[in-house]
TIROKOL-311466 format. One record per residue (C-alpha): residue number from 1; x, y, z; residue in three letters. Coordinates in nm, 3 decimals. Layout:
BEGIN
<rec nr="NUM" c1="X" c2="Y" c3="Z" rest="ALA"/>
...
***
This chain:
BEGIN
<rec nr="1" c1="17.149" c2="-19.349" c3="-14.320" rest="UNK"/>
<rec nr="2" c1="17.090" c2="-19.755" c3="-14.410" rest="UNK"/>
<rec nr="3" c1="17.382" c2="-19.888" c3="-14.506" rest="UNK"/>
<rec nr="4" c1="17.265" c2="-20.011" c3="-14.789" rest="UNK"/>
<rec nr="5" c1="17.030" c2="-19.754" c3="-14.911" rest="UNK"/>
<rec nr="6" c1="17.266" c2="-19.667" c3="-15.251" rest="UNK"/>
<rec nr="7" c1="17.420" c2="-20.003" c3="-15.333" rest="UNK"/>
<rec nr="8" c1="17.103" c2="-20.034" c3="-15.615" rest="UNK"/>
<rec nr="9" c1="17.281" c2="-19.746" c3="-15.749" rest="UNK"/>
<rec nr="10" c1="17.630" c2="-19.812" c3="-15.795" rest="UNK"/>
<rec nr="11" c1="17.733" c2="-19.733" c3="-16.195" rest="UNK"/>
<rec nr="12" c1="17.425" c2="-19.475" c3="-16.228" rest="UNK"/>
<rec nr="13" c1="17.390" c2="-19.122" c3="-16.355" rest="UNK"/>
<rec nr="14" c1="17.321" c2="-18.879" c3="-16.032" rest="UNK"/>
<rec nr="15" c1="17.343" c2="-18.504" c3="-15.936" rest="UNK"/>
<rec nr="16" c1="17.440" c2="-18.425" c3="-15.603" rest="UNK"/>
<rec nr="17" c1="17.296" c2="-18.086" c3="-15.488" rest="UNK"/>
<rec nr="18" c1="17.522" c2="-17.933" c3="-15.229" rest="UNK"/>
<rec nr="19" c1="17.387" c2="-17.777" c3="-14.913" rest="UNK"/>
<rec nr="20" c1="17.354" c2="-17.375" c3="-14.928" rest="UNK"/>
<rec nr="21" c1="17.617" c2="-17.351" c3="-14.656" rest="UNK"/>
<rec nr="22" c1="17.883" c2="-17.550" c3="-14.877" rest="UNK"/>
<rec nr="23" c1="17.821" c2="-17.315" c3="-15.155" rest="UNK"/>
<rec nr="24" c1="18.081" c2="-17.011" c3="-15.246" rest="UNK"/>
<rec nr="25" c1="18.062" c2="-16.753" c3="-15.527" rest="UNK"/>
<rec nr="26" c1="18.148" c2="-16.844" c3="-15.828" rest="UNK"/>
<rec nr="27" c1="18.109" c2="-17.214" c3="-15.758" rest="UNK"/>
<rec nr="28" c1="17.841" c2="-17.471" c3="-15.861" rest="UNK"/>
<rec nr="29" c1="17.556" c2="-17.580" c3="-15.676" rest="UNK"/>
<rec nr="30" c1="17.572" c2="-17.918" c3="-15.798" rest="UNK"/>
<rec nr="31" c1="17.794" c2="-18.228" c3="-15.905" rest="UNK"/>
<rec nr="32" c1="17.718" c2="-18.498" c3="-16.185" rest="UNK"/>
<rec nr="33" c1="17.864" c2="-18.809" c3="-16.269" rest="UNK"/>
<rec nr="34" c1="17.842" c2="-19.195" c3="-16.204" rest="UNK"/>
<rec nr="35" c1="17.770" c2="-19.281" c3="-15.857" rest="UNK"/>
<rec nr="36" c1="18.154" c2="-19.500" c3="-15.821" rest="UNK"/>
<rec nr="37" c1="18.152" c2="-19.589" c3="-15.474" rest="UNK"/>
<rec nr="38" c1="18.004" c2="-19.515" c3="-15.118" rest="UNK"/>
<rec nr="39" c1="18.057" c2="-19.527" c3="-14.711" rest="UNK"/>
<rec nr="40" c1="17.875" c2="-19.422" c3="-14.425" rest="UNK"/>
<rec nr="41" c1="18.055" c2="-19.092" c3="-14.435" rest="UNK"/>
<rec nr="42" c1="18.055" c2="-19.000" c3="-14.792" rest="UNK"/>
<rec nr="43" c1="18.009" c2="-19.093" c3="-15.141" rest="UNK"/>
<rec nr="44" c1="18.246" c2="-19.108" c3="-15.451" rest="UNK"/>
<rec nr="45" c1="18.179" c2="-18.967" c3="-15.829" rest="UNK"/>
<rec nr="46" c1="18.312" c2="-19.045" c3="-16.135" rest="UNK"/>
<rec nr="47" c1="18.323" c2="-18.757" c3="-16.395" rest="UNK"/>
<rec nr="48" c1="18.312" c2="-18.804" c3="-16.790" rest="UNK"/>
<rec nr="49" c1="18.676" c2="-18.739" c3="-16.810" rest="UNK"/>
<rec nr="50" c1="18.734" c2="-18.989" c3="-16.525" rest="UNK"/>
<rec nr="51" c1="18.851" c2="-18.826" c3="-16.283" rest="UNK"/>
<rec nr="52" c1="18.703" c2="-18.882" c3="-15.879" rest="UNK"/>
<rec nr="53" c1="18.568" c2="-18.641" c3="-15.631" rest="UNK"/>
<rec nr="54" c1="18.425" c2="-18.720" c3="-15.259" rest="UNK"/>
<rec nr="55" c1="18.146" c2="-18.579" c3="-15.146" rest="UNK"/>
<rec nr="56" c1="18.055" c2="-18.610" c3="-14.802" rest="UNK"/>
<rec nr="57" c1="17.726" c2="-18.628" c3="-14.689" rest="UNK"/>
<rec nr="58" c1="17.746" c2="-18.332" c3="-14.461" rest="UNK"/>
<rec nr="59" c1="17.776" c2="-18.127" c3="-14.745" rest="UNK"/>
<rec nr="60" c1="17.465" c2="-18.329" c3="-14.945" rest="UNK"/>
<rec nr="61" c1="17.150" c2="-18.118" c3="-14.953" rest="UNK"/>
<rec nr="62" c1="17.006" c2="-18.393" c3="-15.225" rest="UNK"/>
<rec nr="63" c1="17.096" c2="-18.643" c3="-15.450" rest="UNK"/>
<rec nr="64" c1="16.897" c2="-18.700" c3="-15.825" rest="UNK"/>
<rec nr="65" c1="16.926" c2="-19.058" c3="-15.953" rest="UNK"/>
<rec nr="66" c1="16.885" c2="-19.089" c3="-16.331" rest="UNK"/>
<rec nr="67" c1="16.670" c2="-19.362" c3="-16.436" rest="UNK"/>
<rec nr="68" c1="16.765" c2="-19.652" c3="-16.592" rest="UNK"/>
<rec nr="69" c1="16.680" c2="-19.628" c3="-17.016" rest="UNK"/>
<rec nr="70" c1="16.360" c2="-19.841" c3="-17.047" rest="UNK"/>
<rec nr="71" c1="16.301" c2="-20.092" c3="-17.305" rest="UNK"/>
<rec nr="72" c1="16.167" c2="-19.856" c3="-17.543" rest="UNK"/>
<rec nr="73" c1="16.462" c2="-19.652" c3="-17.521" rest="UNK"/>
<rec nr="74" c1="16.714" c2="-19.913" c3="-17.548" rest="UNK"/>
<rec nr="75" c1="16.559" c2="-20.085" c3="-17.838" rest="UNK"/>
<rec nr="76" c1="16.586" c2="-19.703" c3="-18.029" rest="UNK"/>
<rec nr="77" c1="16.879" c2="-19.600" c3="-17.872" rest="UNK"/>
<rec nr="78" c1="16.706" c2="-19.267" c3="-17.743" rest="UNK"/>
<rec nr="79" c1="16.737" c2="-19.104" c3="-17.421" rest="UNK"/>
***
């Protein structure tokens, strides 16, 4: 993976879809949150309440950006 390939993304809206082997009953298929932080082995998310969780990317089957509001949006305030 480029070292730099998320660092565009930093303080962005993602979903992190978890490979079918990392996936247990009863548990979710995917994570959302702000993309906080990121290394060569892993990546860090920032709920809405705050709180952190590590994902490594062994366990990463794909990752959704959000796009940034466009000017449209911003100037309305819709999403």
């Amino acid at each position: 993976m480029d070292d730099d390939m998320l660092e565009a993304y930093l303080d962005r809206s993602v979903r992190v879809h978890f490979a079918p082997g990392m996936i247990g009953p009863g548990l979710s298929s995917f994570e959302e949150g702000k993309l906080h932080d990121y290394s060569a082995a892993g990546m860090l998310l920032e709920a809405a309440d705050g709180s952190l969780a590590y994902i490594p990317f062994t366990s990463v089957r794909m990752v959704q950006i959000k796009p940034r509001p466009g000017f449209w949006e911003r100037l309305t305030g819709t999403s």
